[in-house]
N, CA, C and O atoms as a printed pandas DataFrame, in Angstrom:
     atom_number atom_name residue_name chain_id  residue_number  x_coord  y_coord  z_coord
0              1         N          UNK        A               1    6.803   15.383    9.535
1              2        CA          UNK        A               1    6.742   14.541    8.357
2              3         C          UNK        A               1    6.161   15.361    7.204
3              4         O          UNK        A               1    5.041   15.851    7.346
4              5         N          UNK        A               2    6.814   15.534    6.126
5              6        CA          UNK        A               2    6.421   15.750    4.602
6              7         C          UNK        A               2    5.452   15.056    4.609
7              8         O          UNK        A               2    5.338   13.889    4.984
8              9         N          UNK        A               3    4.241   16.186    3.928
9             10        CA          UNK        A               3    3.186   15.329    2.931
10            11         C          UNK        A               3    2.844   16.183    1.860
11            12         O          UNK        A               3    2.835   17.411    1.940
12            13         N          UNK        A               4    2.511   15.395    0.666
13            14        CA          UNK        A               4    2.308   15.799   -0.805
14            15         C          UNK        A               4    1.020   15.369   -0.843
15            16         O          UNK        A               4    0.489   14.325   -0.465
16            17         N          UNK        A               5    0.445   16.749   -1.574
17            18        CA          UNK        A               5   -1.422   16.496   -1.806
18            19         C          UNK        A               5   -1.465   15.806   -2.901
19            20         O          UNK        A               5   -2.444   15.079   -3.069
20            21         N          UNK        A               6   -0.140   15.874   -4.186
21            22        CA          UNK        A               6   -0.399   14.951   -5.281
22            23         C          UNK        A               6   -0.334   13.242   -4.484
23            24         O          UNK        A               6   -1.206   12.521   -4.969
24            25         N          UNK        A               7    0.081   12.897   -3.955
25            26        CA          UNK        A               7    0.228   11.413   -3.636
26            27         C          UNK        A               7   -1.277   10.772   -2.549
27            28         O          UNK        A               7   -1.930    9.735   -2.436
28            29         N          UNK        A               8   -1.228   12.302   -1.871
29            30        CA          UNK        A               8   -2.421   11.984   -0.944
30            31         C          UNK        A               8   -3.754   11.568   -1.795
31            32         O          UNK        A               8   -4.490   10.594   -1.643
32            33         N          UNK        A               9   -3.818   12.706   -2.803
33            34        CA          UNK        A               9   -4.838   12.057   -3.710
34            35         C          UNK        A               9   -4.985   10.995   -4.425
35            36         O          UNK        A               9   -6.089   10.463   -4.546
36            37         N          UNK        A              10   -3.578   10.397   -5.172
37            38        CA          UNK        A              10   -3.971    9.163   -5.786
38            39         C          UNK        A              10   -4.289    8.306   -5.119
39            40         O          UNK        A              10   -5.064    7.388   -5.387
40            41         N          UNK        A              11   -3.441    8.615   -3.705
41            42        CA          UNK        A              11   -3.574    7.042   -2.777
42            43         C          UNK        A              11   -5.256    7.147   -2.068
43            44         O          UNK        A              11   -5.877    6.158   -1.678
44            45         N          UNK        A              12   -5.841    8.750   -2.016
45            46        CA          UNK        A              12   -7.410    8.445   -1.399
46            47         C          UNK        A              12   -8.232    7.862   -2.433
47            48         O          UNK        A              12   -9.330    7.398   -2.125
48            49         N          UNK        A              13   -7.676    7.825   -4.042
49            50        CA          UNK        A              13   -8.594    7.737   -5.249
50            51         C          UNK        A              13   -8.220    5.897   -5.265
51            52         O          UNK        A              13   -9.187    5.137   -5.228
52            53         N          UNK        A              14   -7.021    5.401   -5.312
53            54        CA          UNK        A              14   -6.920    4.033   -5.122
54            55         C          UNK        A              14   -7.585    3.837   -4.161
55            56         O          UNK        A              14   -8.424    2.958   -4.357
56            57         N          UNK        A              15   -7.603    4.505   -2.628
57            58        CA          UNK        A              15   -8.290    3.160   -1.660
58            59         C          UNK        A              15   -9.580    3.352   -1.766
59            60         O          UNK        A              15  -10.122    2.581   -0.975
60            61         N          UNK        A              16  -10.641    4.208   -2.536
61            62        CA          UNK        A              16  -11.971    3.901   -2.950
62            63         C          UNK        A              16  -12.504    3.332   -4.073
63            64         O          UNK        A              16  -13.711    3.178   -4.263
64            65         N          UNK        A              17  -11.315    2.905   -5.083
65            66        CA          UNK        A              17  -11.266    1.829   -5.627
66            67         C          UNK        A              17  -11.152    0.580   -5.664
67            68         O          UNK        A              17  -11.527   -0.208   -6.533
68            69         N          UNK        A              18  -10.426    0.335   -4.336
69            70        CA          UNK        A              18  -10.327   -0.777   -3.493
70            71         C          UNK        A              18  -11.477   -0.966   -2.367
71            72         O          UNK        A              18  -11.666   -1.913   -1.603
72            73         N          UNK        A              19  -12.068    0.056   -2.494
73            74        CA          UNK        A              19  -13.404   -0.362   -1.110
74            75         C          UNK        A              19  -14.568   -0.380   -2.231
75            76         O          UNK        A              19  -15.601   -1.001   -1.982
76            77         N          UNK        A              20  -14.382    0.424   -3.700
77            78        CA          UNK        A              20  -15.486   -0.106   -4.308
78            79         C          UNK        A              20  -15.759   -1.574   -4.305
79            80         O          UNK        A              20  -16.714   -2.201   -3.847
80            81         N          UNK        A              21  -14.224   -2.134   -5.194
81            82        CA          UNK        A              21  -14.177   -3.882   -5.502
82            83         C          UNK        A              21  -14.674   -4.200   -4.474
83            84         O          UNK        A              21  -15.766   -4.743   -4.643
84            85         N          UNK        A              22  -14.358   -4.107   -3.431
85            86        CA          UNK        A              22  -14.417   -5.406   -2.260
86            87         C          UNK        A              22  -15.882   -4.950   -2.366
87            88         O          UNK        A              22  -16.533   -5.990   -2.466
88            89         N          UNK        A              23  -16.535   -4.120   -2.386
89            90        CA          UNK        A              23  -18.034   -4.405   -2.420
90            91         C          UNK        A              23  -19.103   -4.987   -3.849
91            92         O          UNK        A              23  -20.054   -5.763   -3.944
92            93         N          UNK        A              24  -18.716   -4.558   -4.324
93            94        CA          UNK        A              24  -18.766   -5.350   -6.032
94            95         C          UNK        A              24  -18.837   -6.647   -6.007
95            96         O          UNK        A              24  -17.840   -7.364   -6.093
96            97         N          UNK        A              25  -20.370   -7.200   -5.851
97            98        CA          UNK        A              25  -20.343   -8.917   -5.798
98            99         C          UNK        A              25  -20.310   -9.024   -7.406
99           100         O          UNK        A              25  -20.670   -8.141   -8.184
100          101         N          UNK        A              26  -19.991   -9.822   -7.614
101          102        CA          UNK        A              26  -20.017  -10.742   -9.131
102          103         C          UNK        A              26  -21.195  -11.426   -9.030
103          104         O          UNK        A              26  -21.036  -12.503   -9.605
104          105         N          UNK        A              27  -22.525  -11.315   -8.494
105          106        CA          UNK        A              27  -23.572  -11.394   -8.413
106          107         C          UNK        A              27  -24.436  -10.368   -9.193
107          108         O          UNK        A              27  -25.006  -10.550  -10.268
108          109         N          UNK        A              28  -24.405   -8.909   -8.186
109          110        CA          UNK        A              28  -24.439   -7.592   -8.657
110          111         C          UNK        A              28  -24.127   -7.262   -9.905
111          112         O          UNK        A              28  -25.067   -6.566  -10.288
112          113         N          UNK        A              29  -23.318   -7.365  -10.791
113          114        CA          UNK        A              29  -22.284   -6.833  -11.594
114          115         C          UNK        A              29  -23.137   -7.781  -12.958
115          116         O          UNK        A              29  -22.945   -8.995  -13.026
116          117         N          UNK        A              30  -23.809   -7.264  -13.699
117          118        CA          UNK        A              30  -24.371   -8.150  -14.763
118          119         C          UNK        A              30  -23.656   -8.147  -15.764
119          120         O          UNK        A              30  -23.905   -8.842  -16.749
120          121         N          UNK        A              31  -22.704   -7.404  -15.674
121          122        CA          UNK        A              31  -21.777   -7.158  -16.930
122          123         C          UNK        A              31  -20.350   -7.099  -15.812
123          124         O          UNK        A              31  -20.094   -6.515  -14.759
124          125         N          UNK        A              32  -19.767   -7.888  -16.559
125          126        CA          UNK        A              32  -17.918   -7.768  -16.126
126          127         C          UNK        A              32  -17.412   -6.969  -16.681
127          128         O          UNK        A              32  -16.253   -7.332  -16.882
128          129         N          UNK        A              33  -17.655   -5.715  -17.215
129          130        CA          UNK        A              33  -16.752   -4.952  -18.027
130          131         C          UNK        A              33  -16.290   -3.226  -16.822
131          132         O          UNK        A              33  -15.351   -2.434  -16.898
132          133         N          UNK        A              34  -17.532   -3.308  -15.824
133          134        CA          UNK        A              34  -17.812   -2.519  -15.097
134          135         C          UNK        A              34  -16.383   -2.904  -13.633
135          136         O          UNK        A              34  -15.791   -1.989  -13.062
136          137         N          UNK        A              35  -16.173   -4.181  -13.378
137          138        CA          UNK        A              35  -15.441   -4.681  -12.315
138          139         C          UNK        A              35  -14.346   -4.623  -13.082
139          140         O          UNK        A              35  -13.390   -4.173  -12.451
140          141         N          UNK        A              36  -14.038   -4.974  -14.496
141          142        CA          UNK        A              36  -12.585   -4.554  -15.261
142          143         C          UNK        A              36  -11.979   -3.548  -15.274
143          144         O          UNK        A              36  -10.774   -3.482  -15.034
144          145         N          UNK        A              37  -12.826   -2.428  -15.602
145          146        CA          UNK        A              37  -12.872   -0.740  -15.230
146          147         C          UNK        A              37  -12.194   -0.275  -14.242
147          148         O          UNK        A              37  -11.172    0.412  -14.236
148          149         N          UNK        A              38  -13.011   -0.813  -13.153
149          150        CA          UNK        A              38  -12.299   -0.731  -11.991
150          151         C          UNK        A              38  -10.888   -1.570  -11.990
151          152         O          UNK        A              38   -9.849   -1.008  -12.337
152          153         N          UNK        A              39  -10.906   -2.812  -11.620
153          154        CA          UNK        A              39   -9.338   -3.012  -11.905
154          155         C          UNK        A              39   -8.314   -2.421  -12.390
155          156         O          UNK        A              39   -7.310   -2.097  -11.755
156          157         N          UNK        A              40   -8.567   -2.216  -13.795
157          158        CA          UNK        A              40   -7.979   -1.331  -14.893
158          159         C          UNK        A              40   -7.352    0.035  -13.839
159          160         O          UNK        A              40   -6.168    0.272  -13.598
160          161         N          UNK        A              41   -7.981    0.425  -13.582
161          162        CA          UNK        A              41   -7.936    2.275  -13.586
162          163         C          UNK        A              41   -7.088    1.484  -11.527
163          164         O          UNK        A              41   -6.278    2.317  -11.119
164          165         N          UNK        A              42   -7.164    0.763  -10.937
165          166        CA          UNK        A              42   -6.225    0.771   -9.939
166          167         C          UNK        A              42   -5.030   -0.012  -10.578
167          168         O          UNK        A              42   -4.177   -0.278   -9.731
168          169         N          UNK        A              43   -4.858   -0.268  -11.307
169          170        CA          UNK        A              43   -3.713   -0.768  -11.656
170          171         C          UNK        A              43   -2.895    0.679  -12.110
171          172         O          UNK        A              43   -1.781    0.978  -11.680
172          173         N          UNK        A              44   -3.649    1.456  -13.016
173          174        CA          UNK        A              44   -3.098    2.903  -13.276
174          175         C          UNK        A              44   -2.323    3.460  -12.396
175          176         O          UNK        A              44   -1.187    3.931  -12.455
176          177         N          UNK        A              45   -3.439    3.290  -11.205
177          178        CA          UNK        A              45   -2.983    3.989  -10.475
178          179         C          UNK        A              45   -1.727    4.129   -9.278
179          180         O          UNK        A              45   -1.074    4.941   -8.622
180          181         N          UNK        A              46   -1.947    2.617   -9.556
181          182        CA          UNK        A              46   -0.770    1.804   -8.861
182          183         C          UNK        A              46    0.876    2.265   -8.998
183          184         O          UNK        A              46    1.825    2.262   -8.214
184          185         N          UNK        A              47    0.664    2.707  -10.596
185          186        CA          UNK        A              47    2.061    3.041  -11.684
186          187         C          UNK        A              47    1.987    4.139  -11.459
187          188         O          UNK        A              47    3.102    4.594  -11.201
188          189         N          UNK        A              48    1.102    4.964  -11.409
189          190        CA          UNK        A              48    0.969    6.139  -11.417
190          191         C          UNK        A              48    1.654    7.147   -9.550
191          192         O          UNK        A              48    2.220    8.230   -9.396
192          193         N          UNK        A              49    1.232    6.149   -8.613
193          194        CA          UNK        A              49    2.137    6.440   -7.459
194          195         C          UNK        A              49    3.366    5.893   -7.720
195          196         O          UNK        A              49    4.258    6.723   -7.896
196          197         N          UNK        A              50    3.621    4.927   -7.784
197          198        CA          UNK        A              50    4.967    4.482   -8.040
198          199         C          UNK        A              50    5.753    5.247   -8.630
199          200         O          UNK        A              50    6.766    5.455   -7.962
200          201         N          UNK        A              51    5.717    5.948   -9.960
201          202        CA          UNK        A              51    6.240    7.098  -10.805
202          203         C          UNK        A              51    6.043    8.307  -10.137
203          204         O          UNK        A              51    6.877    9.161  -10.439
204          205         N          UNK        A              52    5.090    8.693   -9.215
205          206        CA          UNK        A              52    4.666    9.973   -8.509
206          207         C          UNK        A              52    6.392    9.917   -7.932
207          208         O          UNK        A              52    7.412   10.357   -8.461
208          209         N          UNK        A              53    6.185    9.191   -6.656
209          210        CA          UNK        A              53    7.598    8.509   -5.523
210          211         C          UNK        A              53    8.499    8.685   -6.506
211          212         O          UNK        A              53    9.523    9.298   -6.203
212          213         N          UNK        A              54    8.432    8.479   -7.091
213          214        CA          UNK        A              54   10.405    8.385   -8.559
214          215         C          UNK        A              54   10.403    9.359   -8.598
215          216         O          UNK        A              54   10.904    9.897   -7.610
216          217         N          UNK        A              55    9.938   10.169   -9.559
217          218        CA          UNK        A              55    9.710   11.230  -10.263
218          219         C          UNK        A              55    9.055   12.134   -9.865
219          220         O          UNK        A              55    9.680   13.031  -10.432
220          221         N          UNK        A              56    8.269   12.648   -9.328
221          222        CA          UNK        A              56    6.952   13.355   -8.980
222          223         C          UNK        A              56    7.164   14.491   -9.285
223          224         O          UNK        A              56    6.360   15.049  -10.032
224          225         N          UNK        A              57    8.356   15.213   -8.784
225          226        CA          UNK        A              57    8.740   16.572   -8.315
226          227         C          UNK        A              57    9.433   17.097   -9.149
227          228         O          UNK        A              57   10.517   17.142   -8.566
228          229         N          UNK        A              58    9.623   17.663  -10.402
229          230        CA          UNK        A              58   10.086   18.233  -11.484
230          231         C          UNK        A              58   11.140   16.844  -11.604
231          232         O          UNK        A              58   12.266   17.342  -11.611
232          233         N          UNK        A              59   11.250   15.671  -11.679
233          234        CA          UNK        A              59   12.159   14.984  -11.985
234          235         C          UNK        A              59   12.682   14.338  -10.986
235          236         O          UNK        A              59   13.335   13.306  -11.141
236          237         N          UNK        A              60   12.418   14.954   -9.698
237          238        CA          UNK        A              60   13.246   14.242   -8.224
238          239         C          UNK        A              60   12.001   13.874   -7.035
239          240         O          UNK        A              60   10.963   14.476   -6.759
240          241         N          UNK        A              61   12.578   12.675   -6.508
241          242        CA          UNK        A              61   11.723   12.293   -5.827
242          243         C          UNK        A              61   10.656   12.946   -4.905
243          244         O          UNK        A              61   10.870   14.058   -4.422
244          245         N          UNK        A              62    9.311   12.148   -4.617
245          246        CA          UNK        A              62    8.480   12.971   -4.009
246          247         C          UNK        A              62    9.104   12.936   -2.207
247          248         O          UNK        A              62    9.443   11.935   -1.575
248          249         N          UNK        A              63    9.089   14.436   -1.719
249          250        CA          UNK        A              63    9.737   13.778   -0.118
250          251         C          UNK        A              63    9.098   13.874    0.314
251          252         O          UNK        A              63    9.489   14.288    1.405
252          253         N          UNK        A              64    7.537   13.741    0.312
253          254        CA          UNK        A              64    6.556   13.116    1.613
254          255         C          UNK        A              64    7.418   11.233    1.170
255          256         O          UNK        A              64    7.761   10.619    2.181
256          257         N          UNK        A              65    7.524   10.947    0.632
257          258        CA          UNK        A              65    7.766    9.432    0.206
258          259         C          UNK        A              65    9.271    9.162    1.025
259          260         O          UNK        A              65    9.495    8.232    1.800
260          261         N          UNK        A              66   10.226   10.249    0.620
261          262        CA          UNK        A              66   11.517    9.896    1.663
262          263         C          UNK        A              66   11.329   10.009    2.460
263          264         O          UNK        A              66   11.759    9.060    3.116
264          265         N          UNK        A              67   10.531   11.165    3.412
265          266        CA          UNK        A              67   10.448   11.140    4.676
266          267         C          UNK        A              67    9.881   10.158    5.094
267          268         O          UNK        A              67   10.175   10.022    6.281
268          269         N          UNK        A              68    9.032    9.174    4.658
269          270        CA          UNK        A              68    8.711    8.142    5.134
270          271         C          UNK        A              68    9.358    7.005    4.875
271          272         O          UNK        A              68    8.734    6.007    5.236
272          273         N          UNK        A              69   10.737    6.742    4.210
273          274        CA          UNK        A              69   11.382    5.296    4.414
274          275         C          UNK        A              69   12.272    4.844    5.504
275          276         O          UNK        A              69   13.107    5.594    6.009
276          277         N          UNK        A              70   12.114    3.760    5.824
277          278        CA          UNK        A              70   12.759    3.376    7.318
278          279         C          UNK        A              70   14.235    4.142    7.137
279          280         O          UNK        A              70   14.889    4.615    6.207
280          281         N          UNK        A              71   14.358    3.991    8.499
281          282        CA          UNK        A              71   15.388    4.668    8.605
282          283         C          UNK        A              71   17.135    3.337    8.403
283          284         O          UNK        A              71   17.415    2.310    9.021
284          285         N          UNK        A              72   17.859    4.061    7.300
285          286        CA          UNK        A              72   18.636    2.415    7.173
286          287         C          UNK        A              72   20.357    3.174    7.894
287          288         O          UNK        A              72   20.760    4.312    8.134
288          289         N          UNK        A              73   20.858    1.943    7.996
289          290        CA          UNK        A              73   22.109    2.055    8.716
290          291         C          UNK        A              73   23.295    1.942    7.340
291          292         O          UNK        A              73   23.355    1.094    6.450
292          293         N          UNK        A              74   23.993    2.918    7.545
293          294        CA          UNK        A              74   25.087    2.565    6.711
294          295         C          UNK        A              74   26.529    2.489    7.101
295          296         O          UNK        A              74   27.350    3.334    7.459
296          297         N          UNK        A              75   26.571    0.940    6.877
297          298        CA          UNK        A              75   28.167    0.381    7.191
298          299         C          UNK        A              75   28.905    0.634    6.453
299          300         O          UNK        A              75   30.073    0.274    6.599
């Protein structure tokens, strides 16, 4: 299996953005601008793999990303 260190990284930088939130009480957080931040910047990042997978590779798809789509049948 293909793997790309550009994708590996966004996706290790999203899922500690996602283990920040989930720890981030809205208790904690005296200011909401800090939990927006965060949101914000995984939503980036969200687009930002998504466009990696399209595009990544001078214009053509990333193939750690093809090598990983199911495998489809064509009738």
């Amino acid at each position: 299996m293909k793997t790309c260190q550009i994708e590996d990284d966004l996706v290790s930088e999203l899922t500690t953005l996602n283990n920040k939130l989930n720890t981030l009480s809205p208790a904690w957080v005296h200011d909401e601008q800090g939990r927006e931040a965060i949101q914000e910047r995984r939503l980036t990042l969200q687009a930002e793999i998504k466009q990696h997978r399209i595009k990544g590779h001078d214009g053509n798809h990333c193939p750690a990303f093809d090598a990983r789509k199911p495998f489809s049948h064509s009738r």
